[in-house]
Each structure stands twice: as C-alpha cells, then as structure tokens.
C-alpha positions as CSV (number, residue, x, y, z in Angstrom):
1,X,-16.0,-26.1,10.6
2,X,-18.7,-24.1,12.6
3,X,-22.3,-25.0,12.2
4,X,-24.1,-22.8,9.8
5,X,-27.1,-23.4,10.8
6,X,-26.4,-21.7,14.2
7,X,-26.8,-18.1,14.9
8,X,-24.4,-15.4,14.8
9,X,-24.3,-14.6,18.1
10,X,-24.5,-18.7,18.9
11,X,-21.4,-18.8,17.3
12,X,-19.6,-16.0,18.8
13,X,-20.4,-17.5,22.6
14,X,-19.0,-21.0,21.2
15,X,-15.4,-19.5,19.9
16,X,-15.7,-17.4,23.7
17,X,-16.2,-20.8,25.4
18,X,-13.6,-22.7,23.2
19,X,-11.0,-19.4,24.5
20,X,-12.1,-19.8,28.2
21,X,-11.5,-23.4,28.4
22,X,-7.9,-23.3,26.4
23,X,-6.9,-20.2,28.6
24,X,-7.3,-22.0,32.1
25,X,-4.8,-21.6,34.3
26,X,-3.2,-19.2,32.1
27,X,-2.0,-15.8,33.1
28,X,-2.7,-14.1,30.1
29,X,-5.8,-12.6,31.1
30,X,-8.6,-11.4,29.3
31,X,-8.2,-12.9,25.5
32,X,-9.5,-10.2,22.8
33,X,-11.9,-11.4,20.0
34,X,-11.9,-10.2,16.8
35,X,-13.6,-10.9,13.9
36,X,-11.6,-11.1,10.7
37,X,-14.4,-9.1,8.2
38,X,-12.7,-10.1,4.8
39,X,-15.7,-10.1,2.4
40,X,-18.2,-9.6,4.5
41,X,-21.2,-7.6,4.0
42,X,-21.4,-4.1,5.8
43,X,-24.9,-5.5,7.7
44,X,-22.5,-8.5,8.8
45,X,-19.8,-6.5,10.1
46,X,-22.4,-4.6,11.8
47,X,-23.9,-7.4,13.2
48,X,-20.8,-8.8,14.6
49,X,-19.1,-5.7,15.8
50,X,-22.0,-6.1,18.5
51,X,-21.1,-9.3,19.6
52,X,-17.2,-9.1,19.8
53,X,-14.3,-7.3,20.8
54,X,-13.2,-5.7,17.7
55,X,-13.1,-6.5,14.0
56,X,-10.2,-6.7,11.7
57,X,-10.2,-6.3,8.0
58,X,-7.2,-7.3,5.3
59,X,-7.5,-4.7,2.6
60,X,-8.0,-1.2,3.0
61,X,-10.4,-0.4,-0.1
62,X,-12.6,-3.4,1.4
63,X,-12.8,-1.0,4.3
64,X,-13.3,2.1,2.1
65,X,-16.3,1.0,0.0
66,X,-17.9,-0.3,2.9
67,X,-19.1,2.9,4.5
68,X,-20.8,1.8,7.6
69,X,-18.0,2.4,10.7
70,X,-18.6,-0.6,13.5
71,X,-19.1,0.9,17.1
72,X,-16.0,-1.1,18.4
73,X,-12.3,-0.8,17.2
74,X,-11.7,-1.2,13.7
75,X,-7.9,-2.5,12.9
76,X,-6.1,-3.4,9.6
77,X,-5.1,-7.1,10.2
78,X,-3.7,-7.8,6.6
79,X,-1.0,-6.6,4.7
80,X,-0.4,-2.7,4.1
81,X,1.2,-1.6,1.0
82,X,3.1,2.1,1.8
83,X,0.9,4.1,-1.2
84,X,-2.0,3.2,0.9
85,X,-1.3,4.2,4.5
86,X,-2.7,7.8,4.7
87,X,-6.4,5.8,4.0
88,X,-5.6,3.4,6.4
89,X,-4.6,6.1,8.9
90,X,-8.1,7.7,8.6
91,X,-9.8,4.6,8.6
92,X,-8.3,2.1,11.2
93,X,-7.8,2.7,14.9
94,X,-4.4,0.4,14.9
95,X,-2.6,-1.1,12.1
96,X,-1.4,-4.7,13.2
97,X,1.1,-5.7,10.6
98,X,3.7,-3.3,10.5
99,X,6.1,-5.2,8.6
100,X,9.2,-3.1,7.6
101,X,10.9,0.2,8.1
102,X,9.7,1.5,4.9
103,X,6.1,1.2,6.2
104,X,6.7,1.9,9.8
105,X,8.2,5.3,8.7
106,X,5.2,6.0,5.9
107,X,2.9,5.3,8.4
108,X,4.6,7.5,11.1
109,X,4.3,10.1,8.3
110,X,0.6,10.0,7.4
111,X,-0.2,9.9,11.5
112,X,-1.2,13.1,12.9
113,X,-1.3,13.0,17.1
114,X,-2.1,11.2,19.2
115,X,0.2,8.2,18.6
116,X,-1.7,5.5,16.6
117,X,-1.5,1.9,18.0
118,X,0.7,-0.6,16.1
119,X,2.0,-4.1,16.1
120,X,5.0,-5.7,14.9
121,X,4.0,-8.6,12.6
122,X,7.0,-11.2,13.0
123,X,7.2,-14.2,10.1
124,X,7.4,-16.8,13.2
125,X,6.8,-19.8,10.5
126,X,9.3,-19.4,8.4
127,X,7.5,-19.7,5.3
128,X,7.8,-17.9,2.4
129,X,4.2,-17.6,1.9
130,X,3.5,-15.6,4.9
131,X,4.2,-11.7,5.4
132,X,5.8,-10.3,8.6
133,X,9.9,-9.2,9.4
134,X,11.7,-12.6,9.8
135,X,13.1,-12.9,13.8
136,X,16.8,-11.6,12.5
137,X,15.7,-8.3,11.2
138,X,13.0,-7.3,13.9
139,X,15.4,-5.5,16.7
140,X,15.9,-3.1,13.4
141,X,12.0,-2.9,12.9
142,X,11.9,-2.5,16.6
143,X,14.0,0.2,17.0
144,X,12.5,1.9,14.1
145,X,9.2,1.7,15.4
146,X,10.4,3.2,19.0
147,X,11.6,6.1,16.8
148,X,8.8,6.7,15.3
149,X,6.9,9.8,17.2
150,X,3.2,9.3,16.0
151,X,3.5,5.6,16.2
152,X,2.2,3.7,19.7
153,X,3.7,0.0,19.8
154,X,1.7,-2.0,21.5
155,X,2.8,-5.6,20.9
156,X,3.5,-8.3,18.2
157,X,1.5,-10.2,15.4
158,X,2.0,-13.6,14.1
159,X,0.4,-15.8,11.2
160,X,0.6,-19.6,12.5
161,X,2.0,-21.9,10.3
162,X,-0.7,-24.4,8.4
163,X,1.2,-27.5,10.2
164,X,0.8,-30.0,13.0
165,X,0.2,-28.5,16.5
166,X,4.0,-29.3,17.6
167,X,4.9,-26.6,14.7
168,X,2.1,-24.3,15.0
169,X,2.7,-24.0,19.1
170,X,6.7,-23.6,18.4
171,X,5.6,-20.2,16.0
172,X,3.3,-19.0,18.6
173,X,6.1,-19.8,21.6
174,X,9.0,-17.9,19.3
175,X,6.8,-14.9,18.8
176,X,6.5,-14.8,23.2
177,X,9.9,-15.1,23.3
178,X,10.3,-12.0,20.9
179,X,8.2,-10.4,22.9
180,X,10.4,-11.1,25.9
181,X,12.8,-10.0,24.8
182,X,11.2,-6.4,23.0
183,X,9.9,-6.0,26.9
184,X,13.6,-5.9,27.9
185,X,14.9,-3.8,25.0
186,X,12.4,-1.1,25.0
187,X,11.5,-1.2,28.6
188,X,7.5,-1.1,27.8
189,X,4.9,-3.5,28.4
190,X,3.8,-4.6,25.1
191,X,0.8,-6.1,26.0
192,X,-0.3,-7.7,22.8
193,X,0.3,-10.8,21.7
194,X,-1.8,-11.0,18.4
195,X,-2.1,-14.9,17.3
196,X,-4.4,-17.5,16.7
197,X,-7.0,-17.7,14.1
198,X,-10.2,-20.1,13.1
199,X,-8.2,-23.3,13.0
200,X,-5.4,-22.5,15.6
201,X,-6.4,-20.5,17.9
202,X,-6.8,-22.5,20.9
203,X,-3.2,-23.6,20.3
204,X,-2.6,-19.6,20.4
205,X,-4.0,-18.8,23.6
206,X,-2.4,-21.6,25.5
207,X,0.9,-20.0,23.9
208,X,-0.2,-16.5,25.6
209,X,-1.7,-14.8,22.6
210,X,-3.5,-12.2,24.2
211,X,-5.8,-11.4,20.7
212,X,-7.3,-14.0,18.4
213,X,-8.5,-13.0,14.7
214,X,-11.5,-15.3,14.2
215,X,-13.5,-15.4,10.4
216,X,-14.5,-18.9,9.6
217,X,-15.5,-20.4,13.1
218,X,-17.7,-17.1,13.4
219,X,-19.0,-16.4,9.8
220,X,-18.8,-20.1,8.4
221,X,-17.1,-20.8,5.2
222,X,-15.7,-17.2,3.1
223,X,-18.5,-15.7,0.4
224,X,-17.4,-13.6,-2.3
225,X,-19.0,-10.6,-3.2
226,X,-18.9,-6.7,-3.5
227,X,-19.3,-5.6,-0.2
C-alpha cells in the first residue's frame, strides 16, 4: 500500500522509480504511466494529469459528468458497452479494451477521421471474471480490427491475474507472445503492450509492457463519491 501521507506528486516519482529499476536492462524503452482515475475527483484527475503520462478512466458517464478535460491523453481503460461508444468516441483519445467484433465494428462506426487509436484487450488469465477476447478468438478480433477504416491498432491490453508471480508473469508473457505473433500477421509495429497495474506492475514491465495503469499506489486506497 502507498503511504498516504506522502504527496501526490511524491507518489508519482516512487511508482517512476519502482518502473526504472524493474525495466533495467530491458529493451522496452520508455514505460508509459497512467493513472487509473476511477472515482476520483475532477481536482484530482487534474492534479495528476500534471504529473503523469496519461490518465485512464473505466466508465464512460464517470468521464461525462466530470467536465474538466486533463491536458494529457485521456483513454477508456475499462469495459465499453456498444450503446455507449459514440460518447466515448467524443470523449477518449484511444479506447483500450476493444474486446469483440461487435464493438470493434460500433466503434469503427461512431469514429469520424482520423483513425482513433485502439487496443486489443486479450483475457491472458483465463478467468472468468476478467473481460478481454480469450487467445483462440483474437486472430478473428485481429483481423476485424485491421478492417476497420477509422480504427488505428496500436497494440494489446491485458488484466493480470490476482495470483502468485509465476502466474501473473506467464499472463503478461502470453499476451508478448500475441503480440508477436499480431506483428507478423499484420505486418505493423504494435507498439503497445498495455499491462501491469498497482500490485503487479513491476512484474509487467519486466514482461515488456510498454504501459502501466496505476490507481492505488498513486491515489492510495479507492473513495467513493459523485465525482
């Protein structure tokens, strides 16, 4: 658990340092940082959108009755229901958990040009519990997703199961390997690697995630509240 009594921005630096040190030796470059917003305040997420890379919300109306736009990239991070992906198109500057064809080809259909960045979100754990197009059906998602004119894929998303580390780094090493192996299918570069959160990310970014979604090691322990 982070300290609470540290600052903001003291707790920001610590997950940065915490990323450097797990990423040495790595070839994965540069390791995005974004700050999971779920529940947060609009004066938070404007606070933190200084300090990181980008922020990420789960739920579109959270987004909506906020108001206040962060100057840094905002991008849905949760899941998207179909019904609701012409407000997410006008709100979000990616949409990281496309999940199926049916949303892939709504989305495509609410997106005016240019292209809008996506990810794939791949159910790497296995569980039931967790969203994302199991390893079998993704080359379909894939190639739906390629298909899709006003969509921009620009890698692959992951929820980590809540396991040992042995587990957790076998999800994060399967969801490489997908990427591999989209890299040779499509021919692009797919660059992101979107995995790792408060209590695994270190884990993530040794497996090559190439964007962590951070919320409790930055905000401390989840408030509830209208925001």
């Amino acid at each position: 658990m982070p300290d609470t009594t540290a600052s903001l921005a003291e707790r920001v630096a610590d997950v940065r340092s915490r990323i450097a040190r797990a990423s040495r030796g790595q070839e994965n470059g540069a390791v995005e940082l974004l700050a999971v917003v779920k529940t947060r305040t609009a004066q938070e997420v404007l606070a933190v959108a200084a300090l990181v890379d980008s922020i990420g919300d789960n739920r579109v109306q959270e987004a909506e009755r906020r108001g206040a736009r962060p100057d840094c990239p905002c991008r849905m991070i949760g899941h998207l229901q179909s019904n609701k992906v012409k407000k997410a198109a006008a709100l979000f500057d990616s949409i990281d958990s496309i999940d199926s064809t049916a949303l892939a080809l709504a989305l495509n259909s609410a997106v005016t040009s240019p292209p809008m960045p996506v990810l794939i979100e791949v159910n790497t754990s296995g569980e039931a519990s967790k969203t994302g197009v199991t390893p079998e059906a993704f080359p379909q998602l894939l190639d739906c997703v390629l298909a899709c004119g006003h969509l921009r894929l620009d890698g692959l998303m992951t929820i980590g199961p809540n396991s040992d580390e042995r587990s957790v780094r076998a999800a994060f090493a399967l969801l490489r390997r997908t990427a591999e192996d989209a890299r040779q299918r499509s021919g692009l570069p797919l660059p992101v690697l979107s995995m790792g959160m408060s209590g695994d990310f270190e884990w993530a970014v040794m497996e090559g995630s190439t964007r962590t979604r951070i919320g409790t090691a930055i905000f401390g322990p989840r408030t509830y509240h209208n925001v």
